[in-house]
VOGUVEX-377927 format. One record per residue (C-alpha): residue in three letters; x, y, z. Coordinates in steps of 0.25 Angstrom, whole numbers, plus 5000, padded with zeros to 4 digits. Example, Ala and Ser with C-alpha at 12.3 -4.5 7.8 and 13.67 -1.06 7.14 Angstrom:
// VOGUVEX-377927
ALA504949825031;SER505549965029;
//
This chain:
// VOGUVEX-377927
UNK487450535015;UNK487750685015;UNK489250655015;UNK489050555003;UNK488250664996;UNK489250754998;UNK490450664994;UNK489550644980;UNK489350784977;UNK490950804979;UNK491150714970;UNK490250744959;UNK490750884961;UNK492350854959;UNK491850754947;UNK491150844940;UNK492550944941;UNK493150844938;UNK492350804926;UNK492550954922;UNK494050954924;UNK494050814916;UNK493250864903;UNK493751024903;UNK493951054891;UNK493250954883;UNK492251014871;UNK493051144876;UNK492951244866;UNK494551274868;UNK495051194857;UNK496751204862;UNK496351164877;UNK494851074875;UNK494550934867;UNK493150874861;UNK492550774865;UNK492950704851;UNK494350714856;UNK494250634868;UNK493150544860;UNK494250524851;UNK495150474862;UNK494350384869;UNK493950324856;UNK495350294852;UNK495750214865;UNK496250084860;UNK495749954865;UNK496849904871;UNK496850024881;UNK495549974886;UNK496149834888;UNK497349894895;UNK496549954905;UNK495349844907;UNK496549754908;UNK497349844918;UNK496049864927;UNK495949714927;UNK497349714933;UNK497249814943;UNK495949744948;UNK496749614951;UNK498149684958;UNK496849764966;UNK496149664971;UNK497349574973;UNK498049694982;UNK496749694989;UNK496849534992;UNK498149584997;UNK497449675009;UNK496449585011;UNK497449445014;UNK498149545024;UNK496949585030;UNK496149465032;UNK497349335030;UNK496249305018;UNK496549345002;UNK495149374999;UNK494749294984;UNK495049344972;UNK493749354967;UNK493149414977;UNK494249514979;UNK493949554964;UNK492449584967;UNK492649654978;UNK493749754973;UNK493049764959;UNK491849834967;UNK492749904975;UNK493449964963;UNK492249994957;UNK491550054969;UNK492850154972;UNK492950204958;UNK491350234955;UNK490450274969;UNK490550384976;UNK490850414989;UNK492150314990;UNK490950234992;UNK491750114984;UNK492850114995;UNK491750045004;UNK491449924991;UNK492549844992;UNK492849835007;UNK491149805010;UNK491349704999;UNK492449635002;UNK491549625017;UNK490449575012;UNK491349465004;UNK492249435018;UNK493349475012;UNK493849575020;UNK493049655031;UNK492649805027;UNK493449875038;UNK494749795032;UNK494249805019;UNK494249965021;UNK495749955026;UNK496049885014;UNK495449995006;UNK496250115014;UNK497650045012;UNK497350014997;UNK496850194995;UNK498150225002;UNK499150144995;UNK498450164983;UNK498550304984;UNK500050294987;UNK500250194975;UNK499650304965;UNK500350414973;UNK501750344970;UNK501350334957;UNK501050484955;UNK502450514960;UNK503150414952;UNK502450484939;UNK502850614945;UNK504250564945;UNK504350534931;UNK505250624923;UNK504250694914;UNK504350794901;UNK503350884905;UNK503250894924;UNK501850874930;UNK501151004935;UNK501551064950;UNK500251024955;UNK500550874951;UNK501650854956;UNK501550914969;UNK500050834970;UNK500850704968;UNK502050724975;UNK501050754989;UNK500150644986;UNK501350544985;UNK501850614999;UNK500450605005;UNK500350455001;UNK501550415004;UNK501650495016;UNK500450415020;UNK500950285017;UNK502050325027;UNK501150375036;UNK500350245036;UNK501450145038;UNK501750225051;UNK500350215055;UNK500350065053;UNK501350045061;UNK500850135072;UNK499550115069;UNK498950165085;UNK499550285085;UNK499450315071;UNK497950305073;UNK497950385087;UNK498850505079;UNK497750495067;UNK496550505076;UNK497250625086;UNK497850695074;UNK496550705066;UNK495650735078;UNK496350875078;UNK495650915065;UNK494350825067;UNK493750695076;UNK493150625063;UNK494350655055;UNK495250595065;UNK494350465065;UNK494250455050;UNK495750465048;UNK495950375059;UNK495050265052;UNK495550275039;UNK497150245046;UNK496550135054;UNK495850075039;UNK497150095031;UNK497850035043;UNK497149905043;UNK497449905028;UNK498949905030;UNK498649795042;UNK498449695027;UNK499749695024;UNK500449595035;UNK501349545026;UNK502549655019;UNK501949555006;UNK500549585007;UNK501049755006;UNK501949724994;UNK500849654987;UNK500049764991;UNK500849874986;UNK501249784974;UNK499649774971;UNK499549924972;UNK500749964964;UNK500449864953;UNK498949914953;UNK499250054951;UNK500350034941;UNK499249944931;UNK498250064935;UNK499250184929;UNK499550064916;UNK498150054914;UNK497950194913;UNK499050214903;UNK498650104896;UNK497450194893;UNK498150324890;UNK498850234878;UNK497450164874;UNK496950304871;UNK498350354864;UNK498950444877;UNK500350434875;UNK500750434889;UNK501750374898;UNK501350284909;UNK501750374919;UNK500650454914;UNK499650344915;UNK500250354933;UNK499850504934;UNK498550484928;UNK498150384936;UNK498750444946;UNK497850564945;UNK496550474943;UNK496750434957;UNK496850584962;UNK495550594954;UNK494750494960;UNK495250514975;UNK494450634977;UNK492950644977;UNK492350594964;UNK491150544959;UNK490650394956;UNK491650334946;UNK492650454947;UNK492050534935;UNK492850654935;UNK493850644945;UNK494450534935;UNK494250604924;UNK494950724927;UNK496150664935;UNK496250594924;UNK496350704912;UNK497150784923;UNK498250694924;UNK498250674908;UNK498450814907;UNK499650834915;UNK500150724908;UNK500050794893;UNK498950714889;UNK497950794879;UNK496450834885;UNK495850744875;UNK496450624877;UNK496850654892;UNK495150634894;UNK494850544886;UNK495850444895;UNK495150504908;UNK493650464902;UNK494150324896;UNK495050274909;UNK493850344919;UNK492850244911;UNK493750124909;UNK494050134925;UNK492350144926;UNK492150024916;UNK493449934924;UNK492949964937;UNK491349934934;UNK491649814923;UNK492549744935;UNK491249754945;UNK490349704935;UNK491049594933;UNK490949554948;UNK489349574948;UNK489149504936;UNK489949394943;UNK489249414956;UNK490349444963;UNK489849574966;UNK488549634969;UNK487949784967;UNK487149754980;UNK488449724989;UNK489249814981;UNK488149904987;UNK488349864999;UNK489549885000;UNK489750024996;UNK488450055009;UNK489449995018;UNK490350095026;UNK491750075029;UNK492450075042;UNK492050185052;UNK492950285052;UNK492850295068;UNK493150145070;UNK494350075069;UNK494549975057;UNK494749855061;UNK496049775058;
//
């Protein structure tokens, strides 16, 4: 309970910077460097109708290629390709849970649910989770190098480029990194624990869990078909994500390039990594208006597109979950459930 306390206050407290990064400047008495809250009224209220469309129907999109690439992981794990309606209940409640609770307690929703459904066991269902973190993270990561390669009037900040350019070498380093360890996968475990154990016994376990999960995530893809579709799944997904947010920008009269659409959303996943509280408020707000900047969108308009794609992600997420308990497909009492549930102990092997 203490360590969930503290995990809530951390993120309340980078929120609320956050928040204060987001809206500096706003009502600001500095008429060259601040905007009214008329201003970003203004631009929220001229968003046009087919920019909501665009991303309602674009969030509809990314649902299916999700949930299908998650069919994927769970027919190699279990010989089984779990129904389609089911799989859509399951993950709705997942996407939900991840982007609104605290304490990453949405991680544990989907996993438990799919349990309780016999889809998939938990400790699989964790696996499935770790290999879909990582390769999401190389996905977005490839994406933000591939922005930063694109000939430009005006070059990204120093800082910008130097954070892209080691994210993409740390994920893709670990991609390298991982592959060896599949293939190797005793030793890679034995060298994890005997390395870590140098700096600390509980450290060395944790990171020795988290290897073991990813790797029985890797163990789904028996087939070099069942990878392609996965990756395809991934890259497809991510593409629709950064078309869906430029989509938006042009609903609301940003006259940006797609490109800028990438490194925005490309930043929002930066944001939304680190501590944050329920629903993101904040982090997403700030990322957001930060990446708009670099990109020489104006203040006004730049956070008026943080606060209408924050609450168009809220209402997607939360409309799609309603759907499935008006059904009753889900409930808010195994949703519960599922989120009390622990994972995997991080002391014990997972097993395959």
């Amino acid at each position: 309970m203490t360590g969930k306390i503290v995990k809530l206050v951390l993120g309340l407290v980078i929120g609320a910077i956050c928040l204060w990064l987001a809206f500096r400047g706003v009502a600001s008495a500095d008429r060259d460097n601040g905007v009214g809250w008329d201003q970003i009224g203004a631009q929220l209220r001229g968003t046009s109708w087919w920019g909501y469309a665009g991303v309602v129907a674009l969030f509809l999109a990314q649902v299916a290629l999700r949930v299908e690439r998650w069919r994927v992981q769970v027919r190699g794990m279990t010989g089984t390709t779990p129904p389609w309606r089911d799989s859509l209940a399951v993950n709705a409640a997942g996407f939900a849970g991840v982007f609104l609770l605290p304490f990453r307690l949405g991680e544990l929703v989907r996993p438990n649910l799919a349990a309780q459904r016999g889809l998939l066991p938990v400790a699989q269902g964790f696996a499935a989770s770790a290999i879909e973190r990582v390769v999401d993270g190389m996905v977005t990561m490839g994406f933000f190098g591939v922005v930063m390669l694109v000939p430009r009037a005006e070059p990204l900040p120093a800082y910008v480029t130097a954070g892209g350019f080691t994210a993409l070498v740390v994920f893709g380093g670990a991609a390298v990194v991982f592959v060896v360890a599949f293939r190797l996968r005793a030793f890679s475990e034995r060298l994890t624990v005997r390395v870590l154990s140098l700096v600390h016994g509980r450290l060395a376990e944790r990171a020795a869990a988290l290897l073991r999960s990813f790797l029985d995530g890797l163990a789904c893809f028996k087939r070099p078909t069942d990878l392609f579709a996965y990756l395809g799944h991934t890259v497809a997904y991510w593409t629709l994500n950064a078309l869906s947010l430029w989509v938006l920008m042009r609903g609301m009269g940003i006259a940006v390039g797609p490109m800028v659409a990438a490194f925005c959303l490309c930043f929002v996943v930066i944001g939304v990594m680190i501590p944050a509280p329920p629903g993101n408020v904040g982090n997403f707000h700030a990322f957001a208006r930060m990446a708009l900047g670099i990109a020489g969108v104006p203040l006004a308009p730049a956070l008026a597109y943080a606060i209408m794609l924050h609450a168009l992600s809220v209402l997607c997420v939360v409309g799609l979950v309603l759907v499935f308990l008006a059904s009753g497909d889900l409930s808010l009492s195994r949703m519960r459930a599922a989120t009390a549930r622990a994972g995997p102990s991080p002391s014990a092997p997972t097993p395959s």
